[in-house]
SELUM-872719 format. One record per residue (C-alpha): residue number from 1; residue in one letter; x, y, z. Coordinates in steps of 0.02 Angstrom, whole numbers, plus 32768, in hexadecimal, padded with zeros to 4 digits. Layout:
// residues N
ATOM   k r east north   up
ATOM NUM a    X     Y    Z
...
END
This chain:
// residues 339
ATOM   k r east north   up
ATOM   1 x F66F  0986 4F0A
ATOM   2 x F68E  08C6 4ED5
ATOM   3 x F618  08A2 4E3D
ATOM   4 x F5CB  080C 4E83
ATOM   5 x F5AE  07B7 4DC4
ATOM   6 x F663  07C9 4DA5
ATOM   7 x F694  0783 4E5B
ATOM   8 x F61B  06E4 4E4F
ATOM   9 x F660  06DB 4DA8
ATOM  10 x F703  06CD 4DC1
ATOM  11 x F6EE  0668 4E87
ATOM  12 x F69C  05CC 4E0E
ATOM  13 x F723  05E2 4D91
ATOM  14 x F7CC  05F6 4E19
ATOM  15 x F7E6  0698 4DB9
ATOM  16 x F819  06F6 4E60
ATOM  17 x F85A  0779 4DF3
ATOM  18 x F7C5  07D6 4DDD
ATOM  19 x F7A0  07CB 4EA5
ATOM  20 x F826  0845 4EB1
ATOM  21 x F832  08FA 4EF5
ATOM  22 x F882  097C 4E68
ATOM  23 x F90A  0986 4EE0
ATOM  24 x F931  08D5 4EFD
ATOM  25 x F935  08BF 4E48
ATOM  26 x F9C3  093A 4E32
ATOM  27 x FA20  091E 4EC9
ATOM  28 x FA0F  09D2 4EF3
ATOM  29 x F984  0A24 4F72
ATOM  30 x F902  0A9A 4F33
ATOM  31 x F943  0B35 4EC1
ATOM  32 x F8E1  0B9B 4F54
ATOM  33 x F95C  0C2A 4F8B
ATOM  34 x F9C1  0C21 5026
ATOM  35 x F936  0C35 50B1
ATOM  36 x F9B6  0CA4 5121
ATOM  37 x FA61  0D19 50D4
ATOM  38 x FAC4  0CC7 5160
ATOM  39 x FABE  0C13 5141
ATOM  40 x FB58  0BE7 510D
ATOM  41 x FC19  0BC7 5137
ATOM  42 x FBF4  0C20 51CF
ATOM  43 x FB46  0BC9 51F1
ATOM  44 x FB1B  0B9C 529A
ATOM  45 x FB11  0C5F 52BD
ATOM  46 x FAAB  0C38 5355
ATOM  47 x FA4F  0BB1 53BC
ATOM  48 x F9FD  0B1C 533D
ATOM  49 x F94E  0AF8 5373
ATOM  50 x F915  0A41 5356
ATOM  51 x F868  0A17 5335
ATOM  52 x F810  0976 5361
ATOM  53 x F767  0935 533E
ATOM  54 x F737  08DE 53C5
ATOM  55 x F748  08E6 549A
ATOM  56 x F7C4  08DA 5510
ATOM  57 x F811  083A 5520
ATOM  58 x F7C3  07FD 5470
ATOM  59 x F830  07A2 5418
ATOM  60 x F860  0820 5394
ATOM  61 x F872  088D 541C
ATOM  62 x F8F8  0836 5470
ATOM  63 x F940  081A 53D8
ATOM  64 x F94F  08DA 53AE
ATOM  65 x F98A  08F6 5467
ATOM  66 x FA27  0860 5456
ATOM  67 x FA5E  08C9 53CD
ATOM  68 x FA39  0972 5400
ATOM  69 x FADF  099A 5480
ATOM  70 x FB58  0945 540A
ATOM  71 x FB23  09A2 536F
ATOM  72 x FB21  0A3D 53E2
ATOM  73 x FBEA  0A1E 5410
ATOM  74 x FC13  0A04 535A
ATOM  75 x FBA1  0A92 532E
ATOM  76 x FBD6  0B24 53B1
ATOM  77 x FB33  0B54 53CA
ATOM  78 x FAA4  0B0E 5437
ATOM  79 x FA28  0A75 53DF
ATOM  80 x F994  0A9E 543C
ATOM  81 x F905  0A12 542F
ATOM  82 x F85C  0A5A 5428
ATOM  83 x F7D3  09E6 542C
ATOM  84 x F728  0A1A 53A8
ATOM  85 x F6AF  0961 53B8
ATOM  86 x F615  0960 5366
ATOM  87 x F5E2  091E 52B7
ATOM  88 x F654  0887 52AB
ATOM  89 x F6F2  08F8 5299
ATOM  90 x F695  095E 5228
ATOM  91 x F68B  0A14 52AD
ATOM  92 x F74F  0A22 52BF
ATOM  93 x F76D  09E8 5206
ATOM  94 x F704  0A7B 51C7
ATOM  95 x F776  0AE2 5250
ATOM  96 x F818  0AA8 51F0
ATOM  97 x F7D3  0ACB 5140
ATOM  98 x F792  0B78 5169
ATOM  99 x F845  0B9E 51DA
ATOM 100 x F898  0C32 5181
ATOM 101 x F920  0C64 5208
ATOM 102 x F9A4  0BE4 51CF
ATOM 103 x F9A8  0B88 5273
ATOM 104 x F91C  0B26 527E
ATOM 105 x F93A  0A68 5257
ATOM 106 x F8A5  09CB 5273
ATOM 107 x F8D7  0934 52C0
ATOM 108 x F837  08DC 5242
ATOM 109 x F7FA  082D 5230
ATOM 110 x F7F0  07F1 516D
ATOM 111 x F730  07EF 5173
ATOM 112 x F747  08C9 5178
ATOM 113 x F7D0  08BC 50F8
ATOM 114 x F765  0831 5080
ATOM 115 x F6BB  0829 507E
ATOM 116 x F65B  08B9 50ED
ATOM 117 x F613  08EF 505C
ATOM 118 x F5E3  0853 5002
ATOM 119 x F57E  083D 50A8
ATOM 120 x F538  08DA 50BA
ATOM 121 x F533  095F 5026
ATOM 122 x F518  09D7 50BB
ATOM 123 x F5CE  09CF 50F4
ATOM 124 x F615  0A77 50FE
ATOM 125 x F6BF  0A55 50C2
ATOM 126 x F6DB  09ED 5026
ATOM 127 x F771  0960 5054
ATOM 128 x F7B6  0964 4FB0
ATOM 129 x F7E3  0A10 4F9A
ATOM 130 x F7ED  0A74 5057
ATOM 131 x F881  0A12 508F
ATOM 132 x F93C  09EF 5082
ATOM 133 x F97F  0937 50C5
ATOM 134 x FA19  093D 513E
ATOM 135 x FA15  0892 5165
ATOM 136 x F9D7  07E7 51B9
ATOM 137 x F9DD  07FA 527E
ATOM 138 x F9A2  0740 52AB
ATOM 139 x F934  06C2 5267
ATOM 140 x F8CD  061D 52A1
ATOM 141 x F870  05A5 525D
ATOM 142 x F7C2  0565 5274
ATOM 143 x F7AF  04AA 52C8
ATOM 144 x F713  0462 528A
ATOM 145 x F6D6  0413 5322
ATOM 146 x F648  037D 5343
ATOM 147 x F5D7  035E 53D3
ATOM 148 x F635  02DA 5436
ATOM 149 x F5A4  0268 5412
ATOM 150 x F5DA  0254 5353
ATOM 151 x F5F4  01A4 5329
ATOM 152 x F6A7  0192 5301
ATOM 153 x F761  01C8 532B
ATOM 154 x F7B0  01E6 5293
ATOM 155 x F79B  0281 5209
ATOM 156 x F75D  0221 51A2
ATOM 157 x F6CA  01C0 5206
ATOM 158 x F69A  0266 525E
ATOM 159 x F684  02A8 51B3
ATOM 160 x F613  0204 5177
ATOM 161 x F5AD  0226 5219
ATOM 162 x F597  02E7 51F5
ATOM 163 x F565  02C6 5145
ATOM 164 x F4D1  0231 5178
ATOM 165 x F47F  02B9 51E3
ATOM 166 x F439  0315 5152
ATOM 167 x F3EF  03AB 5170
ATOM 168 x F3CB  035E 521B
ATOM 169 x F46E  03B6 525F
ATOM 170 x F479  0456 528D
ATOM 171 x F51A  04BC 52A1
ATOM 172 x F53A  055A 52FF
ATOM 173 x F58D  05E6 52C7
ATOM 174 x F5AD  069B 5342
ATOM 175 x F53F  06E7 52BC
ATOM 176 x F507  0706 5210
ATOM 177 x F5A6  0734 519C
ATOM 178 x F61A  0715 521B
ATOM 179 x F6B2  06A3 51E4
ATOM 180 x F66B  0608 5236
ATOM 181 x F5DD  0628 51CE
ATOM 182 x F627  0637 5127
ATOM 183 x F69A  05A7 5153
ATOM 184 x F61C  052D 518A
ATOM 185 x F5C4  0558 50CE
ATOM 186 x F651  0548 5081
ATOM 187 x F66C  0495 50BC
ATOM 188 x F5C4  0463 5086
ATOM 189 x F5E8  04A1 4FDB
ATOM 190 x F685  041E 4FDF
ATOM 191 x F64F  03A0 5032
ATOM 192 x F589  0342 504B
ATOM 193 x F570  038F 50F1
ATOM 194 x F4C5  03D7 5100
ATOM 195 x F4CE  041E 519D
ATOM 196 x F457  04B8 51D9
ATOM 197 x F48C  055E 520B
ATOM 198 x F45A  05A9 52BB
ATOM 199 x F4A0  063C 52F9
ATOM 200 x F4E4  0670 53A2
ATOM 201 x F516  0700 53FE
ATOM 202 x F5C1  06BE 5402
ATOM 203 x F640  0626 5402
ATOM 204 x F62B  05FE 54A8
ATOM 205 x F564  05E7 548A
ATOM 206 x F594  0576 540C
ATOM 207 x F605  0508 5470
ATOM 208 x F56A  050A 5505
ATOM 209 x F4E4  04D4 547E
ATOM 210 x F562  044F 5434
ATOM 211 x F579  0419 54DC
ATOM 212 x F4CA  0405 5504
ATOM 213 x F4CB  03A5 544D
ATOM 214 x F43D  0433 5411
ATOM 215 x F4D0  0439 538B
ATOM 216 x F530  03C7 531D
ATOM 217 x F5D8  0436 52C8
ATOM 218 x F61A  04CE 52D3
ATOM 219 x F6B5  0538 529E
ATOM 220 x F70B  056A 534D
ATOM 221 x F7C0  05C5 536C
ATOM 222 x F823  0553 53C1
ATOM 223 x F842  05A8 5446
ATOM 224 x F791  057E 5487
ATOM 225 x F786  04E0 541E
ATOM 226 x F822  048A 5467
ATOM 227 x F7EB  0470 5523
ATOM 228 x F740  041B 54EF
ATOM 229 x F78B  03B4 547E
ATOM 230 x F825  0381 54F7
ATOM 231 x F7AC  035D 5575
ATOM 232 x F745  02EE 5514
ATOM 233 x F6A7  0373 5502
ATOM 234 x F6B5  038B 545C
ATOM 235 x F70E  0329 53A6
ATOM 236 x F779  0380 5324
ATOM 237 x F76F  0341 527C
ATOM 238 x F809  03BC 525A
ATOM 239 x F846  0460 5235
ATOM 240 x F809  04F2 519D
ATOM 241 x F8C9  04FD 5169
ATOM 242 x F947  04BE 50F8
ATOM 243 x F9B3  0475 515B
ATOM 244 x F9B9  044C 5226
ATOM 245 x F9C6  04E3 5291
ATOM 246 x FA40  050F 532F
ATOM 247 x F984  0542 5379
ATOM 248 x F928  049D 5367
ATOM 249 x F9B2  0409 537D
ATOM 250 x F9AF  0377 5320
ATOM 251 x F8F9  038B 52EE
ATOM 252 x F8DE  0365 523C
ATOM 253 x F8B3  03EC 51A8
ATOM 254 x F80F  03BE 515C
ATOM 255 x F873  03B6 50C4
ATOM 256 x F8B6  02FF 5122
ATOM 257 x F807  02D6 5116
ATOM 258 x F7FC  02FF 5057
ATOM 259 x F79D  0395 506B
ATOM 260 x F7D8  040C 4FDD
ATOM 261 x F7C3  04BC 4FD3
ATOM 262 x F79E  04F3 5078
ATOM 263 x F82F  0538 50B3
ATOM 264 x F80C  05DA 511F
ATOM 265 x F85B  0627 51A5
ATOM 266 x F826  06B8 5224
ATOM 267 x F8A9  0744 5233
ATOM 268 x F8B2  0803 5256
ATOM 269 x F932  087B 51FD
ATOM 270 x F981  091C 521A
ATOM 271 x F939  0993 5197
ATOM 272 x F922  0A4F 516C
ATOM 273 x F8BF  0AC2 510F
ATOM 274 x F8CF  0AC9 505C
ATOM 275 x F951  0B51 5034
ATOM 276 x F9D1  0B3A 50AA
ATOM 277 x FA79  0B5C 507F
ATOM 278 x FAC5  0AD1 502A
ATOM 279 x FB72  0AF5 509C
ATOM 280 x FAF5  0AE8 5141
ATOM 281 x FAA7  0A54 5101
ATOM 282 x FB58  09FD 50D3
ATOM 283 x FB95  0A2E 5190
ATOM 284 x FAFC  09EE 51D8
ATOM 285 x FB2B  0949 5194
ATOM 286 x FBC6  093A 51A0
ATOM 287 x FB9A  0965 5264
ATOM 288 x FB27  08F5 526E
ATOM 289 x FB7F  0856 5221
ATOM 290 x FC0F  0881 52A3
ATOM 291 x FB93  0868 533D
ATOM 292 x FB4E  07D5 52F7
ATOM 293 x FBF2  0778 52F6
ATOM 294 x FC0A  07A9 5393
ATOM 295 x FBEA  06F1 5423
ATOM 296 x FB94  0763 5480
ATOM 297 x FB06  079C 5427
ATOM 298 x FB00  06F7 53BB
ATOM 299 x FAE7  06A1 5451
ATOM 300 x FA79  0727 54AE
ATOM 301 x FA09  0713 5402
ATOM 302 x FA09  0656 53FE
ATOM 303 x F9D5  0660 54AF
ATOM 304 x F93B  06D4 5488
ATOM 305 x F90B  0659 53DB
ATOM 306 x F981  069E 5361
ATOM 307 x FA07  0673 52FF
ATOM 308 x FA6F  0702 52DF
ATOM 309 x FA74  0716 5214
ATOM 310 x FAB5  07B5 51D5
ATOM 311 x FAF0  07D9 5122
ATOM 312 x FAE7  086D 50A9
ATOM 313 x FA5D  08C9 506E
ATOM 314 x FA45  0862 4FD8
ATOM 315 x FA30  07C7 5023
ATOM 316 x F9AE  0802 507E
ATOM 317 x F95E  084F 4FF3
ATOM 318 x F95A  07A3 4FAE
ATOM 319 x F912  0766 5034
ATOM 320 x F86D  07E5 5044
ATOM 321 x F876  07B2 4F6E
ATOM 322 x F86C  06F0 4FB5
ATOM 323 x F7E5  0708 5037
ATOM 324 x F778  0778 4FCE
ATOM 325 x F76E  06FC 4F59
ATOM 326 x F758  067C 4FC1
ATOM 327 x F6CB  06BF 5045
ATOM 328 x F68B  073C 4FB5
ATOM 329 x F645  06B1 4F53
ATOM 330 x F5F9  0644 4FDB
ATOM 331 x F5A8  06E7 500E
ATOM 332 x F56C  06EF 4F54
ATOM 333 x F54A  0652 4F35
ATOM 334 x F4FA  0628 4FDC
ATOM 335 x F48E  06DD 4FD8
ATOM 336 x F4CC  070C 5082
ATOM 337 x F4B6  07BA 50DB
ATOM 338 x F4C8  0802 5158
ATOM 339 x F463  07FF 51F2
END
C-alpha cells in the first residue's frame, strides 16, 4: 500500500517519482509468476472475458463494448463484456486482480487503477501491485460548469464571480471521492474558490440542482454538460485538460484562464491481472492500438464521450504514476474518504 507520508511528501514537492507502483518504476509488471502455463505466443486459447464496473449502457460500458468485436477479430477468440457495478468500479476490479485463468481482462476507470485504496484501506485489491496496464481505451475531460446566473461571459469573469461567493457557493459532485470531487478540490487548492461540497446521487442530480440554482459549480462530462450549456442553461468557464478537446469544441482549457495545475482527465483502460504473460500483454496492445485507429471505433467512441487514445503499456503506467500523484495528494491533503 502507498505510504501516505511519502505520497503527501512528494505531491507538495512534484516528486511524482515516489507516487509510483514498483512496476511502473521499472517498466516491467510485477515479478508475480505467469497466472496461467498457456499465456503466451499462442494466447487467446479461448474466449477473453471483459470486465466492467459499472451497468449497461454506462459509459465505460459502452466503451468496453466499441472495442470488444474488433479486438475479438484481431484476437480469434470471442471478447465477451461482462458487466460487475457496485463500489465505484471497485466489485469487477477486485474480479480482474483475483482472475487466475489467463483470460480475464477489466475494462477499469483510473479511480480503480489510482487511488481505491488511498480512499478506502478496505479495498480488496491493492492498485499498485494486482495489475498489469495494456493501455488507454478513451479519455474526457471535466467542463467546470456555472449556474447560468453567474455574472459574466468570459473564463475569466465567471471565475471572479465564483471566487466572491465565498463559502456561500456550493458545488455538486456525484459523490464523495468521485473524480468531480477530487477535481473540484483540487481547483480550490489553485485557485481562491471557496466553494462547498454537496453530494449527489449522480451527474444528472447535479445538473437538476444547478438548474434550480441550489448549486453554483460543478465538474460534469461533457457529454451531459454540452446541451445545458448550448442551450443557455448552464456557463463553462472551460475544460480540466491541456489543450482543447475533439469532445468539447472550441471551449477553452482552464489553463486559458491561468489556472495551473489542474489538468485531469476521466478515462478507462484495458488492464489485466498482475502476472500475465508479458507476450499476451504485448498482443493485447498491439490489438488494441490497431482498433483504435480504426474511423470506426474512433468515431463510435467520440460519439459515446471519448476520444480514442491508445498507446503502450508504459504510457499508461505513466499515466496511473500522474493521477496518483495528482488525486493521491488532494485526498491527503484534503483528508478525504470514502463514503
Amino acid at each position: 500500500m502507498v505510504d501516505k507520508r511519502r505520497l503527501l511528501h512528494s505531491c507538495a514537492a512534484l516528486a511524482a517519482s515516489a507516487c509510483l507502483p514498483a512496476w511502473a518504476q521499472s517498466g516491467t509488471k510485477s515479478p508475480r509468476p505467469a497466472i496461467a502455463p498457456d499465456g503466451g505466443a499462442s494466447w487467446p486459447t479461448r474466449p477473453v472475458k471483459l470486465l466492467v464496473g459499472f451497468p449497461p449502457n454506462s459509459s465505460p460500458d459502452i466503451a468496453a463494448r466499441i472495442v470488444a468485436d474488433p479486438l475479438a477479430r484481431l484476437l480469434g477468440q470471442t471478447v465477451g463484456v461482462e458487466n460487475k457495478p457496485g463500489a465505484s468500479g471497485n466489485i469487477a476490479a477486485n474480479a480482474v486482480a483475483k482472475a487466475r485463468d489467463d483470460h480475464t481482462l477489466g475494462a477499469l476507470i483510473n479511480g480503480n487503477l489510482t487511488i481505491a485504496r488511498l480512499l478506502d484501506a478496505a479495498v480488496p485489491f491493492d492498485p499498485e501491485t494486482d495489475f498489469a496496464p495494456v493501455g488507454l481505451i478513451g479519455t474526457a475531460p471535466l467542463v467546470l460548469a456555472v449556474t447560468a446566473q453567474a455574472q459574466g461571459t468570459r473564463p475569466d469573469e465567471l471565475l471572479l464571480w465564483a471566487r466572491n461567493l465565498g463559502t456561500d457557493a456550493r458545488y455538486g459532485t456525484p459523490g464523495n471521492g468521485t473524480v468531480g470531487h477530487l477535481g473540484m478540490e483540487l481547483l480550490k487548492m489553485r485557485t481562491s474558490i471557496r466553494a462547498q461540497y454537496q453530494g449527489f446521487a449522480g451527474n444528472p442530480q447535479v445538473i437538476e440542482a444547478m438548474l434550480a440554482n441550489q448549486i453554483q459549480l460543478a465538474l460534469l462530462p461533457p457529454g451531459l454538460a454540452l446541451p445545458h450549456i448550448r442551450q443557455g442553461r448552464l456557463k463553462a468557464i472551460g475544460i480540466t485538460a491541456p489543450e482543447r478537446s475533439p469532445l468539447t469544441g472550441e471551449m477553452p482549457t482552464l489553463r486559458e484562464a491561468d489556472v495551473r495545475g489542474a489538468d485531469l482527465e476521466i478515462w478507462t483502460a484495458l488492464a489485466a491481472p498482475a502476472g500475465q504473460s508479458p507476450t499476451a500483454i504485448a498482443r493485447l496492445n498491439g490489438a488494441l492500438q490497431t482498433v483504435l485507429r480504426t474511423p470506426e471505433v474512433s468515431e463510435a467512441l467520440l460519439k459515446a464521450g471519448w476520444q480514442a487514445r491508445g498507446g503502450t503499456p508504459e504510457a499508461l503506467a505513466r499515466r496511473i504514476r500522474s493521477d496518483t500523484t495528482t488525486l493521491g495528494g488532494v485526498i491527503l491533503m484534503r483528508g478525504i474518504k470514502a463514503a
